[in-house]
N, C-alpha and C positions, 0 to 999 in steps of 0.2 A: 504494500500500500504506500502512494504517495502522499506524503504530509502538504496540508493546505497551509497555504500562505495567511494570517492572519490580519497581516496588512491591513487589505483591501475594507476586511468587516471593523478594525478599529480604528481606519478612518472614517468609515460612515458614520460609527455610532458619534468618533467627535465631532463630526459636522451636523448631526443633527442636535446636538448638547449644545452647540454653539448659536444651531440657528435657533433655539427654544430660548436659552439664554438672551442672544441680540432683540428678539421681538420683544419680552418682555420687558428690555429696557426702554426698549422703545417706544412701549406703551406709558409706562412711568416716566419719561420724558415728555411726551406729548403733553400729558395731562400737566406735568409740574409745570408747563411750558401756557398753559390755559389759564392755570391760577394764576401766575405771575403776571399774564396778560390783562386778565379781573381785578388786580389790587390796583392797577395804576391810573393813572388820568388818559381820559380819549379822546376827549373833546372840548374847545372852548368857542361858547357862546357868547354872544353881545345882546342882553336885553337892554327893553327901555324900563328905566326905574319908575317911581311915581312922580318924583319931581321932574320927569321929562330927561333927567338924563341918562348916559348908558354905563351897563352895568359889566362886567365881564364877569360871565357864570364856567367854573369847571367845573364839567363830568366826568366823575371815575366813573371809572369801569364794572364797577360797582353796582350804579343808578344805572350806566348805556345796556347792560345783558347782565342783570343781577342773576341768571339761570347758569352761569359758567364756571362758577365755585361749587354745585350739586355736580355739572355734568365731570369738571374736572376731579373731582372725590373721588366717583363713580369707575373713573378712570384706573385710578390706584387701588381700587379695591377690587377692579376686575384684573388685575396684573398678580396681584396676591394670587388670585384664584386661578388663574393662569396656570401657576408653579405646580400645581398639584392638579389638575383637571386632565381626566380622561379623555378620549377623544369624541364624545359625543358632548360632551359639557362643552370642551375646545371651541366646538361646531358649534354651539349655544352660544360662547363669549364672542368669538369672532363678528356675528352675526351682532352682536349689543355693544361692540367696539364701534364695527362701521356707522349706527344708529347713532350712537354718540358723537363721532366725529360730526355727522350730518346735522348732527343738533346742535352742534358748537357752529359750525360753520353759517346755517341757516340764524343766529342770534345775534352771532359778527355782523355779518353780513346783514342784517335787517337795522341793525343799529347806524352801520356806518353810510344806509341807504340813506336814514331819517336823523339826522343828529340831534335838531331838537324836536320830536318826537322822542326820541331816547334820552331825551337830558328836561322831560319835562316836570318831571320831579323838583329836580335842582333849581332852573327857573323859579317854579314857587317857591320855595323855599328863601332866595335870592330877593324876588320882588312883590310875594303875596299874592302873586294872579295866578289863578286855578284856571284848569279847563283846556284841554288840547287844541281849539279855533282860537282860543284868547291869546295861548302861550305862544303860537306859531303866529300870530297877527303881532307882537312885540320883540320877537326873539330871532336873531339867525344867527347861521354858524359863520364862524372865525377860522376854522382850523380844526385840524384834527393830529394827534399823535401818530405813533407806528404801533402803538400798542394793540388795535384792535385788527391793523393786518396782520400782527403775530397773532392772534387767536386766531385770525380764518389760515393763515398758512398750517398752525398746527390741530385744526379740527379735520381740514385736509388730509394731513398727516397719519391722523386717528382712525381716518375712514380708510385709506389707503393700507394702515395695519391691519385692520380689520379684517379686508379684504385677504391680505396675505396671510394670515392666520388660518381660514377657511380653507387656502389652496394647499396651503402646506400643511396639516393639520396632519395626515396619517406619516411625514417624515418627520413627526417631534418624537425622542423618545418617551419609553415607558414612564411613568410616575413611577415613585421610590419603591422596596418590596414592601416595607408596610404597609402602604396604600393598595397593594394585590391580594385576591383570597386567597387561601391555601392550600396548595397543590399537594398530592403526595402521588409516589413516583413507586411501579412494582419493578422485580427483578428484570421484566423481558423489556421494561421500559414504558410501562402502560400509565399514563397518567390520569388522574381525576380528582374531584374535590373531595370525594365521598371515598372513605377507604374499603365500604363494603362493595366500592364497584370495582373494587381489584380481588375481589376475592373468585377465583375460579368454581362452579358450583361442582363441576366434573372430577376436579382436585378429591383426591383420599386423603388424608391424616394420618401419618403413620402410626405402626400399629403400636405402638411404646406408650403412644400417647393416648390412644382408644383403651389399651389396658390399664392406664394411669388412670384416667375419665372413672372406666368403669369400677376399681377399687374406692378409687374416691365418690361415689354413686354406694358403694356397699357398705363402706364404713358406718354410716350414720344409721344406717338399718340396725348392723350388729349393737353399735351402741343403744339406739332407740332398743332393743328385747332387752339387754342386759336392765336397762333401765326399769321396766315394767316390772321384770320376775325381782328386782331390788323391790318395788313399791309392793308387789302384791306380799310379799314376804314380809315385810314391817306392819303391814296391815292384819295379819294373824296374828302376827307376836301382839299387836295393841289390841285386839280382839282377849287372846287367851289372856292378858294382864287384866283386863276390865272383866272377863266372866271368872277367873280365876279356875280355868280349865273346865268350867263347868257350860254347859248348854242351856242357857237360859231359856230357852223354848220347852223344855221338857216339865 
């Protein structure tokens, strides 16, 4: 017999450790990459005050897609679950990855369409005038940061993992053995969960063991009579002590 090269099989498996590894990270990148985006300022508006003049209002990121510190959470806690997910769970993340990315990206994205519409909050707050017609008849944008292009580059990002999660999903390796059920393995190599399913029913028991069986099967008999002709014997003896040999019936 020719001995096989092992090479070949312990590069895959690090290349697949590697690529289980990389996405992960890059899942927890994206998302850190979200939040960071959500803490910062995005926009600066110019309202008119009440005394007629103008006011310069900042919008963090905060107020513009207050939605993008759940979805970026969400992010890391689907990366956790990552590390140890099977490949149907895998299929399940992948798929609530790319959703996520789409919902970062659709938030950016809607915010950086309407800036003050997204900064309506701050407005009031700024100058006392409520109301979405009121605040967009007083208010327009100034500018914006780079902070809400980095959320849609990395919601992008997110969907784009996501995606590749899905595809590659059957070249991640196994989860750890812990997380496997337990296998047991017979001599000709037969494996199953259940160890009664390796037991051959055709199989005899040798015969050493069938005469052990059967001794230990007779023992407890011999014992059980010795035991009884003890009892019925103590049972005269307290009979003949209480009639003092005599036949009380007579």
């Amino acid at each position: 017999m020719t001995a096989q090269n092992p090479a070949p099989a312990a590069t895959a498996a690090s290349q697949a450790r590697r690529l289980k590894s990389m996405t992960i990270f890059a899942v927890v990148i994206w998302s850190a990459l979200v939040f960071l985006a959500w803490s910062q300022p995005w926009f600066t508006l110019t309202a008119q005050g009440r005394a007629g003049d103008s006011i310069s209002v900042t919008v963090q990121g905060a107020v513009a897609a207050p939605a993008l510190s759940a979805l970026a959470l969400a992010g890391l806690a689907l990366a956790a679950a990552l590390a140890i997910a099977g490949i149907v769970v895998r299929l399940v993340l992948g798929i609530l990855e790319f959703v996520l990315g789409a919902s970062i990206l659709a938030s950016a994205v809607g915010a950086l369409a309407n800036p003050v519409l997204a900064g309506q909050s701050a407005v009031t707050t700024a100058t006392g005038v409520a109301g979405s017609s009121s605040i967009q008849s007083i208010a327009t944008s100034a500018g914006s940061s780079l902070w809400p292009f980095l959320a849609i580059v990395a919601g992008a990002l997110m969907a784009l993992t996501g995606i590749l999660i899905v595809v590659t999903l059957k070249r991640w390796p196994v989860s750890g053995r812990k997380y496997q059920p337990v296998q047991f393995a017979a001599e000709d190599g037969r494996v199953a969960g259940n160890p009664v399913d390796l037991i051959d029913s055709g199989d005899e028991p040798p015969a050493d063991e069938v005469a052990g069986a059967r001794s230990a099967d007779a023992a407890p008999e011999a014992v059980s009579n010795v035991d009884d002709e003890t009892e019925n014997t103590a049972a005269v003896d307290s009979w003949d002590s209480l009639s003092r040999g005599q036949d009380p019936t007579t």
